[in-house]
PQR file of N, CA, C, O and H, with PARSE charges and radii, in Angstrom:
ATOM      1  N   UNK A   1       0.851  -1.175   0.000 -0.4000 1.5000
ATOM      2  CA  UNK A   1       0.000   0.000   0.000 -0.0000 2.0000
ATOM      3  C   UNK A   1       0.900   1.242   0.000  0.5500 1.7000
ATOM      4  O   UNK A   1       1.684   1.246   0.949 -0.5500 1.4000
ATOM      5  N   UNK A   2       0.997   2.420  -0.917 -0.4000 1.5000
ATOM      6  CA  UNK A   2       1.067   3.363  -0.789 -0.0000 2.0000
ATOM      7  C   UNK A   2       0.833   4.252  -0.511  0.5500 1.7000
ATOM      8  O   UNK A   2      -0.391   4.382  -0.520 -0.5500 1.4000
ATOM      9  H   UNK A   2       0.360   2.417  -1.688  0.4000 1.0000
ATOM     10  N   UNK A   3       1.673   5.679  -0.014 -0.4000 1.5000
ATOM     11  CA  UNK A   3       0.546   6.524   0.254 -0.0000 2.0000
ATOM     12  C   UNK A   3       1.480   8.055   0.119  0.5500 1.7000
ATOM     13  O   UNK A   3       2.668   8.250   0.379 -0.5500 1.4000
ATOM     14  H   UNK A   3       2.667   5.572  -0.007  0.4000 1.0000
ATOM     15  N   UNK A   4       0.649   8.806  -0.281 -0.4000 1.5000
ATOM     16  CA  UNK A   4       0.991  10.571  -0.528 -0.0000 2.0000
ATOM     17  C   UNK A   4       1.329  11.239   0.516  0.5500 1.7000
ATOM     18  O   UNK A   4       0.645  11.165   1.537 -0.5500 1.4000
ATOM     19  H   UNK A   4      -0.315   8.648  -0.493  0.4000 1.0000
ATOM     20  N   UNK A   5       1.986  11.693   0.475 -0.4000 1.5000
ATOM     21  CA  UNK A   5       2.310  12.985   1.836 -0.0000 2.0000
ATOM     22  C   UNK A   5       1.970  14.096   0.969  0.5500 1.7000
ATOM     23  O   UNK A   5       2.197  14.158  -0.239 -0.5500 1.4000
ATOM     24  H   UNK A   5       2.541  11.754  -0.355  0.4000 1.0000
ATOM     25  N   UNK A   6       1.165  15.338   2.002 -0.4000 1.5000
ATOM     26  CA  UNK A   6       0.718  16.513   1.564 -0.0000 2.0000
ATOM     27  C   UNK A   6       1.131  17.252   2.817  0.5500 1.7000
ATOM     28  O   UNK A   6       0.889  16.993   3.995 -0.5500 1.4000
ATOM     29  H   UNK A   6       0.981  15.288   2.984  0.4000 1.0000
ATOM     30  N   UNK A   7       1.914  18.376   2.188 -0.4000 1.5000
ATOM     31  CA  UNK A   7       2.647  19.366   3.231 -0.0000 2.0000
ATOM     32  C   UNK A   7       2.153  20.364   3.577  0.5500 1.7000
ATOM     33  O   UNK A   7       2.035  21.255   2.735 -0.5500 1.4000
ATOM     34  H   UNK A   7       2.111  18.586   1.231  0.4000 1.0000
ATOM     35  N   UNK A   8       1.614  20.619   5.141 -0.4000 1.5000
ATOM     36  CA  UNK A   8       1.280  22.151   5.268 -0.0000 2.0000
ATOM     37  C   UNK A   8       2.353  22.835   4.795  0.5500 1.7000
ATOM     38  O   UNK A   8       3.465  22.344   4.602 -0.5500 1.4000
ATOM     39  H   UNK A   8       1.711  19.896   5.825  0.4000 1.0000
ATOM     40  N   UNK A   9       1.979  24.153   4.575 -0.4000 1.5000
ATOM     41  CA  UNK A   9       3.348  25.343   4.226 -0.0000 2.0000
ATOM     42  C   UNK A   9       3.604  25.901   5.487  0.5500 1.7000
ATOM     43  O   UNK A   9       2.902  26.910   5.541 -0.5500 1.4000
ATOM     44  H   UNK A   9       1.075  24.552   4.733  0.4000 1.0000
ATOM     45  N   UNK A  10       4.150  25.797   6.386 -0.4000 1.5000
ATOM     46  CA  UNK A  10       4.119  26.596   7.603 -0.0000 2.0000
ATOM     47  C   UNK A  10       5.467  27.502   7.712  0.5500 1.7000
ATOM     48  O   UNK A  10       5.657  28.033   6.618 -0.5500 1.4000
ATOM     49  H   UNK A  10       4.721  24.977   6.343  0.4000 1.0000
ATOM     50  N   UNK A  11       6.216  27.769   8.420 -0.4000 1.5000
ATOM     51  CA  UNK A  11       5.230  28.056   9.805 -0.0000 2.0000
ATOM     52  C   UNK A  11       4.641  28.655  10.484  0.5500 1.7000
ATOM     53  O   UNK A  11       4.918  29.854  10.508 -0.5500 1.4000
ATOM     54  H   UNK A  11       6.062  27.338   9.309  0.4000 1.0000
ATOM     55  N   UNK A  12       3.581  28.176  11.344 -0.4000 1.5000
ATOM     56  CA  UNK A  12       2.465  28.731  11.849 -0.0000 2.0000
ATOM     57  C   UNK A  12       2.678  29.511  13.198  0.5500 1.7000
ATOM     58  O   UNK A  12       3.490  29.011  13.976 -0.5500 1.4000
ATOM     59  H   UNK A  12       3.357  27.202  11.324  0.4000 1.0000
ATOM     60  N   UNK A  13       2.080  30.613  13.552 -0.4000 1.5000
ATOM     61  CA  UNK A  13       3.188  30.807  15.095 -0.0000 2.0000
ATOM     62  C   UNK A  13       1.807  30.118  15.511  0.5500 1.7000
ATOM     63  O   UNK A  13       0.687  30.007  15.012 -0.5500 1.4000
ATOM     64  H   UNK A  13       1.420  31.019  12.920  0.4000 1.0000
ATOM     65  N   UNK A  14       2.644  29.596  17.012 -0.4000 1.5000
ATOM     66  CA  UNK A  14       2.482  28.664  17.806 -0.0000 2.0000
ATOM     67  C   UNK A  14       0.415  28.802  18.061  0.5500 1.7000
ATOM     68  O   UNK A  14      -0.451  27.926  18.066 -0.5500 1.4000
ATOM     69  H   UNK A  14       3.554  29.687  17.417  0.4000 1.0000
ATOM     70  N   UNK A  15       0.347  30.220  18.225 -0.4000 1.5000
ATOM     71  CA  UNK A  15      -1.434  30.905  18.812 -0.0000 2.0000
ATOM     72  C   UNK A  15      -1.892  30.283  17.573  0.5500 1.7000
ATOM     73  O   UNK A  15      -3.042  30.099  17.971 -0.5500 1.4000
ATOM     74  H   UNK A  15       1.050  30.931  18.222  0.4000 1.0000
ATOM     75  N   UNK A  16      -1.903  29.852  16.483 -0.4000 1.5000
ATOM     76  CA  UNK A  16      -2.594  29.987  15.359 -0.0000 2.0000
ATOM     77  C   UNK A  16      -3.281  28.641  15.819  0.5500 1.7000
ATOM     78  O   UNK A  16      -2.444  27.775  16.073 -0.5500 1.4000
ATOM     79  H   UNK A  16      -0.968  30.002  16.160  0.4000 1.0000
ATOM     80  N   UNK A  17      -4.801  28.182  16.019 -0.4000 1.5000
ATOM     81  CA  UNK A  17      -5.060  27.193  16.403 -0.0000 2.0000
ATOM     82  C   UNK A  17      -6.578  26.633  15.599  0.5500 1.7000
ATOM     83  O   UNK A  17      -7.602  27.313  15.534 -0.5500 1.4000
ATOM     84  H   UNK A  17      -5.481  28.886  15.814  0.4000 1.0000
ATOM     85  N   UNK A  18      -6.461  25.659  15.201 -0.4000 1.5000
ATOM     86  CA  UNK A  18      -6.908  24.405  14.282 -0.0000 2.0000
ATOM     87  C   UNK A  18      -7.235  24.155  12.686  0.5500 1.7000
ATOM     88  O   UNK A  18      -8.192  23.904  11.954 -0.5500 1.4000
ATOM     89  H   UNK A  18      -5.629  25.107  15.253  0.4000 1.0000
ATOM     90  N   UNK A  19      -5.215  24.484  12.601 -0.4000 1.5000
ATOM     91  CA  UNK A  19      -4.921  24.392  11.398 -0.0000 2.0000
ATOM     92  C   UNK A  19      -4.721  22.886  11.174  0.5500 1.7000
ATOM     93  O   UNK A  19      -4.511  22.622   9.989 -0.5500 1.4000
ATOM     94  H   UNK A  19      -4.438  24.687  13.196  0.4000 1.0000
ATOM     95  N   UNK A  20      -4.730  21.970  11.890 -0.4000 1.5000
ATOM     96  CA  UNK A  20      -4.834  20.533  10.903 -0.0000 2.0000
ATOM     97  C   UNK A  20      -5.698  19.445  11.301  0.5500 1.7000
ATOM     98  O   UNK A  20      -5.749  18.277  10.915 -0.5500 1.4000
ATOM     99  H   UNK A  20      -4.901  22.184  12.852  0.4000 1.0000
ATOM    100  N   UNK A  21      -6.655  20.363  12.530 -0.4000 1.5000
ATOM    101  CA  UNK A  21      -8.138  20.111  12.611 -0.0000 2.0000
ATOM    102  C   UNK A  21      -8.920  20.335  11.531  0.5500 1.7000
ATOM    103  O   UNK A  21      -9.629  19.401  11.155 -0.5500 1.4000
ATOM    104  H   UNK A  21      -6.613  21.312  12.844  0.4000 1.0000
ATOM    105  N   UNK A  22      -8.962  21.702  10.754 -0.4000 1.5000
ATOM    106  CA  UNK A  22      -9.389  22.046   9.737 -0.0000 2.0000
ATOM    107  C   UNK A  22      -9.016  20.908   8.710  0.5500 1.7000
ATOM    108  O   UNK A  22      -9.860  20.174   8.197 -0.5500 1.4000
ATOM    109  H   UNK A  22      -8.386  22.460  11.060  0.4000 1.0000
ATOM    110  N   UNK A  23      -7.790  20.846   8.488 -0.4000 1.5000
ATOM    111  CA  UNK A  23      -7.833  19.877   7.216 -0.0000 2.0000
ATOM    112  C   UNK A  23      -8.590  18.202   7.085  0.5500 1.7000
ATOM    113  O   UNK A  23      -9.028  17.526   6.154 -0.5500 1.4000
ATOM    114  H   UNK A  23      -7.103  21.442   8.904  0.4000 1.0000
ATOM    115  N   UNK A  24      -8.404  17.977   8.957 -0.4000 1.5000
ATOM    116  CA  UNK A  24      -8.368  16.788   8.796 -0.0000 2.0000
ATOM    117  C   UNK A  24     -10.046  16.204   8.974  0.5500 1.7000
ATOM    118  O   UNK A  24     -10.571  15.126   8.694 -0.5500 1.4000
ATOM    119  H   UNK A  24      -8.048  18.525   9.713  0.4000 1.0000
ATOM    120  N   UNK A  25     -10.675  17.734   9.697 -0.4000 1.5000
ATOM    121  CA  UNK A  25     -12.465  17.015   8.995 -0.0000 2.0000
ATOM    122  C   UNK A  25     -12.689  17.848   7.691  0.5500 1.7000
ATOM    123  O   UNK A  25     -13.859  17.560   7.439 -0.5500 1.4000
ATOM    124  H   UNK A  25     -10.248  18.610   9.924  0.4000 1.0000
ATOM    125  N   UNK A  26     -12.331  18.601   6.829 -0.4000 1.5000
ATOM    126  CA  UNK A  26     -12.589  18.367   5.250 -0.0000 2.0000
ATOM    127  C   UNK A  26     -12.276  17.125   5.305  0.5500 1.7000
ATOM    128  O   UNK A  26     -13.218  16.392   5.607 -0.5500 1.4000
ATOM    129  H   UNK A  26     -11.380  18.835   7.033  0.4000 1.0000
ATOM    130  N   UNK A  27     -10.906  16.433   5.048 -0.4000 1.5000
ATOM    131  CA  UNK A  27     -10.617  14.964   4.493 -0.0000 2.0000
ATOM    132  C   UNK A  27     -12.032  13.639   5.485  0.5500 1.7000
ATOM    133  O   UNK A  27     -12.594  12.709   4.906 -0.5500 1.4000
ATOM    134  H   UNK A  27     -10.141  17.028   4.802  0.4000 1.0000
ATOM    135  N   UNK A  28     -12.234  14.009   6.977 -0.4000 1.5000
ATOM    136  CA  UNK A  28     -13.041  13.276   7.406 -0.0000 2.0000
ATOM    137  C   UNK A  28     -14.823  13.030   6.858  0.5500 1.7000
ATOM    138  O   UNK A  28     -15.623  12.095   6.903 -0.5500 1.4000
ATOM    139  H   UNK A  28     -11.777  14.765   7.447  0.4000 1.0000
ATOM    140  N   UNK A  29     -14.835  14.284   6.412 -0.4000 1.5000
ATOM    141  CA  UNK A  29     -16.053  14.478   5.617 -0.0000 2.0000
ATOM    142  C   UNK A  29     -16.368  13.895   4.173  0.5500 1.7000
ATOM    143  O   UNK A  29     -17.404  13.539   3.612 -0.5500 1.4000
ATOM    144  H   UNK A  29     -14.186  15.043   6.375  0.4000 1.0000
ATOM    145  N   UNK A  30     -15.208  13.943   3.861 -0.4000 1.5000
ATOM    146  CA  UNK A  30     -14.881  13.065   2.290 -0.0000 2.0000
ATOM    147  C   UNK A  30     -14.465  11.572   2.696  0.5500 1.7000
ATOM    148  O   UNK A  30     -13.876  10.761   1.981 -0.5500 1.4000
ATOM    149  H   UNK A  30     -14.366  14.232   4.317  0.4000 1.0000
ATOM    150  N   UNK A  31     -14.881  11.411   3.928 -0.4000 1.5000
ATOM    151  CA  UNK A  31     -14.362   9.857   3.946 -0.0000 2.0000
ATOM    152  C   UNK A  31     -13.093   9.335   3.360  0.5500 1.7000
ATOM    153  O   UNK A  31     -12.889   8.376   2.616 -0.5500 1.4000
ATOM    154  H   UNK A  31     -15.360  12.069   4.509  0.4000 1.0000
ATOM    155  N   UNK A  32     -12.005  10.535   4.083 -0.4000 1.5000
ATOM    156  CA  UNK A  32     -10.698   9.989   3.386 -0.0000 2.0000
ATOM    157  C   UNK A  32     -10.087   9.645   4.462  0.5500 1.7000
ATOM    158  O   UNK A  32     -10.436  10.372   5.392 -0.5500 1.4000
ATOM    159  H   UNK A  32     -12.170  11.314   4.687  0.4000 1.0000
ATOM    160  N   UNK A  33      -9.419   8.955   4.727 -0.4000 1.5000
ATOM    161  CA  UNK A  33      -8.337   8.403   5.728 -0.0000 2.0000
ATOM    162  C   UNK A  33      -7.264   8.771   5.935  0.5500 1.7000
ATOM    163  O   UNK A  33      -6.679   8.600   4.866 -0.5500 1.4000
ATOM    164  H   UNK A  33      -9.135   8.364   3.971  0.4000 1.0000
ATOM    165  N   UNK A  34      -6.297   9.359   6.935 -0.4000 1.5000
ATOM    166  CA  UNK A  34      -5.501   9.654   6.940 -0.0000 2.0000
ATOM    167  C   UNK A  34      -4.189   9.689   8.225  0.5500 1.7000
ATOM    168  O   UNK A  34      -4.384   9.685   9.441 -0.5500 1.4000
ATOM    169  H   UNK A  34      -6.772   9.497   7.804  0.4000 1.0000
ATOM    170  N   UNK A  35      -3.561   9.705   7.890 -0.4000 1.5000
ATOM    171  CA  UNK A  35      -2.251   9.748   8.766 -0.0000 2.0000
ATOM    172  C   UNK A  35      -1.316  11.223   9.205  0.5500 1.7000
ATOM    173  O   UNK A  35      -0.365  11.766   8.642 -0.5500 1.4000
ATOM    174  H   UNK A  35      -3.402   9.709   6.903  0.4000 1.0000
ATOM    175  N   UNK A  36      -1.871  11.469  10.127 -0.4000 1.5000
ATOM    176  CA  UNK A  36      -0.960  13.063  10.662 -0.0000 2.0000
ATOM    177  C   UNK A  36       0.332  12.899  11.342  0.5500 1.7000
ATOM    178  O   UNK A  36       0.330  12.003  12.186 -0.5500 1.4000
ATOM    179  H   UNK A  36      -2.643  11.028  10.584  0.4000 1.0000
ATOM    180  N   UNK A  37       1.089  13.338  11.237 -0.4000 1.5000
ATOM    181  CA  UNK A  37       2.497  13.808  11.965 -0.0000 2.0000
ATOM    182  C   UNK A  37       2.441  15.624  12.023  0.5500 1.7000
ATOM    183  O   UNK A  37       2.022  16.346  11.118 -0.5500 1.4000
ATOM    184  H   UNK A  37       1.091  14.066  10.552  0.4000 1.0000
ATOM    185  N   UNK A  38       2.955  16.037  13.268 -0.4000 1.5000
ATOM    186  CA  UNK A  38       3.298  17.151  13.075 -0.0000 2.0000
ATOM    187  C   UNK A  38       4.938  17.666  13.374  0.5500 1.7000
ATOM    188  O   UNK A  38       5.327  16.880  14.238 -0.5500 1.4000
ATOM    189  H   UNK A  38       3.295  15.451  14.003  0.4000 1.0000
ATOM    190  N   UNK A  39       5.694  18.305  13.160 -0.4000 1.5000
ATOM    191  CA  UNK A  39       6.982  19.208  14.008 -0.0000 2.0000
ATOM    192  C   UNK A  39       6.790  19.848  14.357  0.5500 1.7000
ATOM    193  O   UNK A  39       5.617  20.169  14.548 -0.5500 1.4000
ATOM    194  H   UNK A  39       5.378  18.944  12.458  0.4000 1.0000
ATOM    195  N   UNK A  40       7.795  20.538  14.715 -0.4000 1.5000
ATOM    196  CA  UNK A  40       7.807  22.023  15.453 -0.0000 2.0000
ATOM    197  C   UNK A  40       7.185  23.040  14.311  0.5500 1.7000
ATOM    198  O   UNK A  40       6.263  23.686  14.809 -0.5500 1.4000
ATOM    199  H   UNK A  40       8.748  20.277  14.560  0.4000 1.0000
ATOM    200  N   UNK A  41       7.387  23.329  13.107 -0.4000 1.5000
ATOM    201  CA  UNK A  41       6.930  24.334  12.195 -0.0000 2.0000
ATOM    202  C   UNK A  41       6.073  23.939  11.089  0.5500 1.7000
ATOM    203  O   UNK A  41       6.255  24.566  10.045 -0.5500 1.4000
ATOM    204  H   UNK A  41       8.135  22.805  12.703  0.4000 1.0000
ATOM    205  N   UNK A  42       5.244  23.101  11.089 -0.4000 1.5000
ATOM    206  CA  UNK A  42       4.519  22.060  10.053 -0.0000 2.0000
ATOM    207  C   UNK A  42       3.807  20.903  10.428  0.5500 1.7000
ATOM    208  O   UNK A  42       4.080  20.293  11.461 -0.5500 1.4000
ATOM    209  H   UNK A  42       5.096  22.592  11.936  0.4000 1.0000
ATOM    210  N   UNK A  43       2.690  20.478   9.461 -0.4000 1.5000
ATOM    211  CA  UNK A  43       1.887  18.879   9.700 -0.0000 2.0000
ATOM    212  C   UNK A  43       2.365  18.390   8.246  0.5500 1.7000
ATOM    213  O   UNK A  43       2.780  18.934   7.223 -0.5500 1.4000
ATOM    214  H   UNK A  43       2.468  20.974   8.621  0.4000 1.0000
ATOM    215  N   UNK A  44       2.119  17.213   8.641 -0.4000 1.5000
ATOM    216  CA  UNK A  44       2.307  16.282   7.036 -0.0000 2.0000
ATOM    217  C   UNK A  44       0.566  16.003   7.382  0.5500 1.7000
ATOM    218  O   UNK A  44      -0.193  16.432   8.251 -0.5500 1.4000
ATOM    219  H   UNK A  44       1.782  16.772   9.472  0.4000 1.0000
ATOM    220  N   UNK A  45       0.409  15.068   6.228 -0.4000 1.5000
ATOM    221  CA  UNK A  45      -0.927  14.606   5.788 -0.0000 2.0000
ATOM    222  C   UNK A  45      -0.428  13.250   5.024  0.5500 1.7000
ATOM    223  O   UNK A  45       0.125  13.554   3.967 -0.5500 1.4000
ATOM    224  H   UNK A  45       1.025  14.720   5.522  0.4000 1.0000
ATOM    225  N   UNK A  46      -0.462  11.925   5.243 -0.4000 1.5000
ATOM    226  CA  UNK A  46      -0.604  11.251   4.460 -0.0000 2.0000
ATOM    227  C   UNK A  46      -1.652  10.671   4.352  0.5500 1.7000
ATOM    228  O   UNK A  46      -2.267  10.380   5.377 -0.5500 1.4000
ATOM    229  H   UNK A  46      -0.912  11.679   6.101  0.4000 1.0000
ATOM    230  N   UNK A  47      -2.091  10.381   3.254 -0.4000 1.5000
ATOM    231  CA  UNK A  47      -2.999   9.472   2.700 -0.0000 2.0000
ATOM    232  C   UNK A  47      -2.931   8.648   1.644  0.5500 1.7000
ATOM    233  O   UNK A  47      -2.002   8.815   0.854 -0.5500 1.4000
ATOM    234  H   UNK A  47      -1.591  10.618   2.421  0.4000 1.0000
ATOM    235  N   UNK A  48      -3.968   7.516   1.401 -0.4000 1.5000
ATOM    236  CA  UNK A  48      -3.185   6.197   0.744 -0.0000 2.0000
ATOM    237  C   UNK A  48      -3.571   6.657  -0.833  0.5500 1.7000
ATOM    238  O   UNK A  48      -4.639   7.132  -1.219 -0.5500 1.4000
ATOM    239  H   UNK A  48      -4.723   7.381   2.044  0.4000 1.0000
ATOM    240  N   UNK A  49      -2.439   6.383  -1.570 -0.4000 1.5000
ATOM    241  CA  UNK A  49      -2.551   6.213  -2.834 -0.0000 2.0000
ATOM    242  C   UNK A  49      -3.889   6.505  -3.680  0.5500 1.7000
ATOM    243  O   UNK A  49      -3.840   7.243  -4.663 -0.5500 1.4000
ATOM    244  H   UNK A  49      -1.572   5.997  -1.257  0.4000 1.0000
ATOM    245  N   UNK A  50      -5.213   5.832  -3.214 -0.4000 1.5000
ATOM    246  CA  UNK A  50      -6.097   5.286  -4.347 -0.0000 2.0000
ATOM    247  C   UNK A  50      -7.138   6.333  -3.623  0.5500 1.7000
ATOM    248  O   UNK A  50      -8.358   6.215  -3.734 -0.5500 1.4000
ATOM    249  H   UNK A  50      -5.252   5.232  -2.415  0.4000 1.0000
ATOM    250  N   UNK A  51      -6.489   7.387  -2.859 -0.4000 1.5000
ATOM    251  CA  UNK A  51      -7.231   8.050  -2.197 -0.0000 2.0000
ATOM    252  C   UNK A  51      -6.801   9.895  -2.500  0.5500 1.7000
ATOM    253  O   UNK A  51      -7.464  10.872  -2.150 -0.5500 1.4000
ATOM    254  H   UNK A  51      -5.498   7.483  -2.769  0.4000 1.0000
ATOM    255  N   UNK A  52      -5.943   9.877  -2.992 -0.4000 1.5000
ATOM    256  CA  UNK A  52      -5.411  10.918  -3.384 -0.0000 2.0000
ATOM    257  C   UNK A  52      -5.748  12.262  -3.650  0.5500 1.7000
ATOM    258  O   UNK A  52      -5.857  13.361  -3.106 -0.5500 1.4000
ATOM    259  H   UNK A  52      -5.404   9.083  -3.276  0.4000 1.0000
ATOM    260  N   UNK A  53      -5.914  11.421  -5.212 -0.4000 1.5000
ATOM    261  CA  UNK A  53      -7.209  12.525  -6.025 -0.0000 2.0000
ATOM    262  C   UNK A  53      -8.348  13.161  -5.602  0.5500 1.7000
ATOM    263  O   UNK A  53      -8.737  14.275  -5.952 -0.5500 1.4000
ATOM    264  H   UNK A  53      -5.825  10.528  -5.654  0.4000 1.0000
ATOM    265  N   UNK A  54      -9.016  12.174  -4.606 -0.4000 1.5000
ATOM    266  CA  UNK A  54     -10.237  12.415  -4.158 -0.0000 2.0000
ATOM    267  C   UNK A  54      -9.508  13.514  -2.546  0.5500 1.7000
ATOM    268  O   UNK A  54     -10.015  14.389  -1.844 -0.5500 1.4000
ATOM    269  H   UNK A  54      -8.700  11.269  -4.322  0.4000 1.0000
ATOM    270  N   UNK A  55      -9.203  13.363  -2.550 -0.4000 1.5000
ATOM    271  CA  UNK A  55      -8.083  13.865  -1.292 -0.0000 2.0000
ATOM    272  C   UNK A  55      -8.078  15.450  -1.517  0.5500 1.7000
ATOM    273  O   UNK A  55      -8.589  16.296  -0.783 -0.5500 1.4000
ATOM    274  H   UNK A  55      -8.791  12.652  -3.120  0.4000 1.0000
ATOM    275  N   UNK A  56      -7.451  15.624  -2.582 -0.4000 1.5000
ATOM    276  CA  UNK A  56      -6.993  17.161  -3.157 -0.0000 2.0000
ATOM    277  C   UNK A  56      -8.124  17.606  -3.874  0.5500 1.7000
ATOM    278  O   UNK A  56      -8.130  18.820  -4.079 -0.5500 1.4000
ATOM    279  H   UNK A  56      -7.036  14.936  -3.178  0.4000 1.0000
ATOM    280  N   UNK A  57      -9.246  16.857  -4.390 -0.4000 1.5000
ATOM    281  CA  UNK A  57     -10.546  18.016  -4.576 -0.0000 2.0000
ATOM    282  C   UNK A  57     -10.848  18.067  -3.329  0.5500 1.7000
ATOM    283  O   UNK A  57     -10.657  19.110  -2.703 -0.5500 1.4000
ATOM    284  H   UNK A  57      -9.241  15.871  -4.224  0.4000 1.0000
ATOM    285  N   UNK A  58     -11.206  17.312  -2.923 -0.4000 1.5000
ATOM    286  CA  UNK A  58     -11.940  18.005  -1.441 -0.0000 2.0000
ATOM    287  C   UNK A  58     -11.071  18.396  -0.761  0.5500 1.7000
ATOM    288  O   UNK A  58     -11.621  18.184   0.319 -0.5500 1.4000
ATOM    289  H   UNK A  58     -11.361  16.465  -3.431  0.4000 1.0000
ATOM    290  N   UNK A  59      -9.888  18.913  -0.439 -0.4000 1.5000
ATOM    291  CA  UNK A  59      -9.485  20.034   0.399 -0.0000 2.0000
ATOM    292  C   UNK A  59      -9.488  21.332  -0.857  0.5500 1.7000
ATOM    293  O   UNK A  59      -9.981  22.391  -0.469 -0.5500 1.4000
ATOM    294  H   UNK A  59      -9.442  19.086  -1.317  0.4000 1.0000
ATOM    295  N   UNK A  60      -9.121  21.309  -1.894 -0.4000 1.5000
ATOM    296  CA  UNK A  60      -9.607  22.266  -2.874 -0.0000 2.0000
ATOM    297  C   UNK A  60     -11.004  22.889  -2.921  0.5500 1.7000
ATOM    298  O   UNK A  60     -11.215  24.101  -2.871 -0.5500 1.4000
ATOM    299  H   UNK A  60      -8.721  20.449  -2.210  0.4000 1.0000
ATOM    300  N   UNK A  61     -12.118  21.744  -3.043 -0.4000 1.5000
ATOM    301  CA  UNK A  61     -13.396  22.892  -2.657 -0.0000 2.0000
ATOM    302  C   UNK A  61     -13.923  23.068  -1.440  0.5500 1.7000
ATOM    303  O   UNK A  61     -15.124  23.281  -1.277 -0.5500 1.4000
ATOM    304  H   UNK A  61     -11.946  20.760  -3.084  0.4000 1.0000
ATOM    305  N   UNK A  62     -13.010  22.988  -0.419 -0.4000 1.5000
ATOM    306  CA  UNK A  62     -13.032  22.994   0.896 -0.0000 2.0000
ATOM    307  C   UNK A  62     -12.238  24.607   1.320  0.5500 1.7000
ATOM    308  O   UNK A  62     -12.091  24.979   2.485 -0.5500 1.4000
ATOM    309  H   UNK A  62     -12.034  22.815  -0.551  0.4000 1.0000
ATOM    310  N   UNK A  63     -11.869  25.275   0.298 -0.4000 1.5000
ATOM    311  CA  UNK A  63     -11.038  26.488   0.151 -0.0000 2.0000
ATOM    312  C   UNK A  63      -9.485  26.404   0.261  0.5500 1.7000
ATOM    313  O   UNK A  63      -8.867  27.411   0.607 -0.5500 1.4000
ATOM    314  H   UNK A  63     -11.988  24.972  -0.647  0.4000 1.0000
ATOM    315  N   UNK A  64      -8.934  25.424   0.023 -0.4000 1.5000
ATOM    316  CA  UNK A  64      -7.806  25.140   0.985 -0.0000 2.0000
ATOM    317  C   UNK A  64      -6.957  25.362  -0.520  0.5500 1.7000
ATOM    318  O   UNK A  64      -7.610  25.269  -1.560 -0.5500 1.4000
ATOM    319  H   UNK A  64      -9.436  24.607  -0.258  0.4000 1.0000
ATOM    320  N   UNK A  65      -5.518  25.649  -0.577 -0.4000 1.5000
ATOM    321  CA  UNK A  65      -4.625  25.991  -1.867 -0.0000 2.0000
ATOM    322  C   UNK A  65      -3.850  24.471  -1.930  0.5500 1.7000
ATOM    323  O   UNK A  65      -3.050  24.243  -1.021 -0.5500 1.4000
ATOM    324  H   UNK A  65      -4.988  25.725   0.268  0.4000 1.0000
ATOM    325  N   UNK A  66      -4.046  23.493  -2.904 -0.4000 1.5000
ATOM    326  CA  UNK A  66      -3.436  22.692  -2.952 -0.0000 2.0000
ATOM    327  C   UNK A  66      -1.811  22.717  -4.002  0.5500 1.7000
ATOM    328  O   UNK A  66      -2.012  23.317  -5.058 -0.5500 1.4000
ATOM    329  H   UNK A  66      -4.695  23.678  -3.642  0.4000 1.0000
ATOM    330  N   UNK A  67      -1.157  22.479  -3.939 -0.4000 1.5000
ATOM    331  CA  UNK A  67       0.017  22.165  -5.229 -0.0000 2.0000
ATOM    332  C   UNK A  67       0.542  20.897  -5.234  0.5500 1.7000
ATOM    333  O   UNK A  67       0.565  20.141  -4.263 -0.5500 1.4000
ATOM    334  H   UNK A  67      -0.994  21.992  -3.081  0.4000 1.0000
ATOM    335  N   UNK A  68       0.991  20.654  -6.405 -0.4000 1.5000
ATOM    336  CA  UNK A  68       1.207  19.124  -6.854 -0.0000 2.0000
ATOM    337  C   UNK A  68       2.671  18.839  -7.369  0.5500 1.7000
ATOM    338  O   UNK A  68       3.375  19.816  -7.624 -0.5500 1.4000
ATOM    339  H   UNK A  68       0.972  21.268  -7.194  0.4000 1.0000
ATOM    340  N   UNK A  69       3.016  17.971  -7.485 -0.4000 1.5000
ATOM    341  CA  UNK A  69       4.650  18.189  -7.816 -0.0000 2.0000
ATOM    342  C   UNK A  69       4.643  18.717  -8.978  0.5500 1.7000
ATOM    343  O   UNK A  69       5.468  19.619  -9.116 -0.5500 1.4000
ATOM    344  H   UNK A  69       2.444  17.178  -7.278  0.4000 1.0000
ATOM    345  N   UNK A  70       3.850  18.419 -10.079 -0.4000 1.5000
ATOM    346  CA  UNK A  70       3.881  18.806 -11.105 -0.0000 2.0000
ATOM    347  C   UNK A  70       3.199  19.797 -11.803  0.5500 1.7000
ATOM    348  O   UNK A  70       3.090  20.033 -13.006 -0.5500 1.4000
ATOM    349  H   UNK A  70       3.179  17.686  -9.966  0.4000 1.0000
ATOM    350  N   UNK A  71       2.718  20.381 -10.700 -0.4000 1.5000
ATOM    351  CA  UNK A  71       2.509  22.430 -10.861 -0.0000 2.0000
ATOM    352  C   UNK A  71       3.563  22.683 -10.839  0.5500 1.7000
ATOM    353  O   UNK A  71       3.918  23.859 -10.913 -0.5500 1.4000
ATOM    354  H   UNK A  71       2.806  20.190  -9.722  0.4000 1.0000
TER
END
């Protein structure tokens, strides 16, 4: 099984609060599955492969700015 990592752009100062709450019920609402990590200045997002596509419209019409490697 594979799976995508999608990068917040951060960083966020620390007060800024539920930036990957936000992402992660768009993706919960789309019934996408996913895997969070965060650091000190950033979240990842992975999600599996066959889930992707469906992944990046719905945080796209969810308002969110997506980019792709190949933008």
């Amino acid at each position: 099984m594979r799976w995508h990592a999608l990068k917040v752009h951060g960083p966020f100062p620390f007060e800024t609060i539920g930036v990957l709450a936000t992402l992660a019920q768009a993706l919960a609402n789309a019934e996408v599955s996913l895997l969070a990590i965060s650091t000190h200045d950033t979240d990842y997002l992975f999600v599996r492969s066959e889930q992707i596509a469906h992944a990046v419209r719905c945080l796209r019409h969810n308002g969110h700015t997506v980019h792709t490697i190949s933008e």
